[in-house]
C-alpha positions in Angstrom: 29.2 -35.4 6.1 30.1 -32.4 3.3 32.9 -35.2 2.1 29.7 -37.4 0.8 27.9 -35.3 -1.1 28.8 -35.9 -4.7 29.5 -32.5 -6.5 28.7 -33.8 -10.4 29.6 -31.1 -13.3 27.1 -30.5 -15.8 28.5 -31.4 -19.2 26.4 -31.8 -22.4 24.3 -28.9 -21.9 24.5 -25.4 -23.7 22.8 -22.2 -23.7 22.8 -20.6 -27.1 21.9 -16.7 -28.8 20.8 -16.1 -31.8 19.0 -13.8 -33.9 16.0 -14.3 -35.2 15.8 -14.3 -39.1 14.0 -11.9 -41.2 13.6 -9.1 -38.8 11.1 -6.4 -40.1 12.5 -3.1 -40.8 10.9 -0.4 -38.2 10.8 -3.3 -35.7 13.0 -4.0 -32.9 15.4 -6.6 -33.6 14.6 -9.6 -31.7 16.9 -12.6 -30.7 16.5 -15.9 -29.2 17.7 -17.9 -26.5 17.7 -21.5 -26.8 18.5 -24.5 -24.1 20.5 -27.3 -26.1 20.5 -30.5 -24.7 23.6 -32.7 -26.3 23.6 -35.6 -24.1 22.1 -38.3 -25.9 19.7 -39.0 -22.6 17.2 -36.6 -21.8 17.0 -34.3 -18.9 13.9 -33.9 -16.9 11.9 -31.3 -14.6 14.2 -28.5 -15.9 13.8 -24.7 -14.7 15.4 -22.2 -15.9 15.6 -19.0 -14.4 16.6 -15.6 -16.2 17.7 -12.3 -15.8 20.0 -9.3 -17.1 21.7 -6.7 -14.8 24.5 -4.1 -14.9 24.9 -0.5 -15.5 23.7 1.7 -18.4 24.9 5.2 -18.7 26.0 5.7 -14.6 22.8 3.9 -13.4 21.7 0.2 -12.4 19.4 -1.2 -13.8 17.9 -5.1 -14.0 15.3 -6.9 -15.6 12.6 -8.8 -14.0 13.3 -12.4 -13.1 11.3 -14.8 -15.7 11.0 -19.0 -15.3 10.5 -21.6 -17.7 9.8 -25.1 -16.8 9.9 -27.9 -19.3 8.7 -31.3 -17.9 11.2 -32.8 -20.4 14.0 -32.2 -23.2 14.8 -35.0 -25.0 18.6 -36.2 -26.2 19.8 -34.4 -28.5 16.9 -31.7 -28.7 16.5 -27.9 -28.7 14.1 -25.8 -26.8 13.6 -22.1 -27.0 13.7 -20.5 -23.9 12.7 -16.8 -24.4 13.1 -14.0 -27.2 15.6 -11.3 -25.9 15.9 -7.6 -27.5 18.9 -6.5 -28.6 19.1 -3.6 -26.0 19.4 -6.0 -23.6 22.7 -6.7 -24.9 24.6 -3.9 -22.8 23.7 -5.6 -19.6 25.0 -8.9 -18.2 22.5 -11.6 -19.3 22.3 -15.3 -16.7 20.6 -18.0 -17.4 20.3 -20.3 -14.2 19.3 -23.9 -14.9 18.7 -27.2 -12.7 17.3 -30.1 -14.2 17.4 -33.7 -12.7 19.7 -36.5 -14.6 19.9 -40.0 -13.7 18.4 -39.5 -10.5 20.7 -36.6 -9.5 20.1 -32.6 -9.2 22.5 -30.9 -11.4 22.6 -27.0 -11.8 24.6 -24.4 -13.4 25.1 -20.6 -14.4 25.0 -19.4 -17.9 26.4 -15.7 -18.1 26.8 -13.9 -20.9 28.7 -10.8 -19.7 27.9 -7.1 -21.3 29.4 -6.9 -24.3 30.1 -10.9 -25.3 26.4 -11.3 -27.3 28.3 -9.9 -30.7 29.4 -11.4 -34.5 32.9 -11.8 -33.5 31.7 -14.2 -31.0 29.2 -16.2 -33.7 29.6 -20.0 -33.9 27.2 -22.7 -35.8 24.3 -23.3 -32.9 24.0 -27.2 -33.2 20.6 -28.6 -34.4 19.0 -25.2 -35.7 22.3 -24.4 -38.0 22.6 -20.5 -37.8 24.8 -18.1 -36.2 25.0 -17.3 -32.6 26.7 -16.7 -29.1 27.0 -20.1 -27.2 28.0 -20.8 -24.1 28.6 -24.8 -22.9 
């Protein structure tokens, strides 16, 4: 029956933006999206799935879907994920993970909504130590 199936939160896990230091003048700035794993177990078979959409200037646009599968992240570790251009910014950017934990599924949505990728927004990104947007 629905009443049995255990609905478990994902806690422990973050998605993080940052840019990338040392950009090179004439070159598009660059960030990077990281998956942060802060339980101190690690998380296995984990897919994460990608994409931006919105509206720019009256018309809809969206990016193509991307994947990323990593076997394993161990506790307390920090993968990166993708680089992201800064354009991308004006659309609505989700990151859609599952990963299995103690022998259970767990999945979640990461959205950073048009307009929340900026400084005012900056906190310390755990493990790397810079600046960036971070969503738990």
């Amino acid at each position: 029956m629905i009443k049995d199936i255990q609905d478990r939160k994902v806690e422990d896990v973050a998605i993080a933006m940052a840019p990338r230091p040392g950009g090179q003048e004439g070159q598009e700035e660059l960030w990077d999206c990281y998956l942060i794993n802060l339980k101190e177990e690690p998380i296995q078979n984990v897919l994460v799935n990608s994409k931006g959409y919105g509206e720019v200037g009256g018309e809809k646009m969206a990016t193509t879907v991307l994947r990323h599968f990593f076997e394993q992240i161990g506790p307390l570790e920090v993968v990166k994920i993708e680089p992201i251009q800064v354009k991308l910014f004006s659309l609505t950017n989700e990151y859609w993970i599952s990963f299995t934990h103690d022998d259970y599924m767990y999945d979640k949505k990461y959205v950073f909504v048009k307009g929340s990728i900026e400084k005012s927004n900056f906190t310390t990104i755990p493990f790397i130590n810079q600046q960036g947007v971070m969503i738990r």
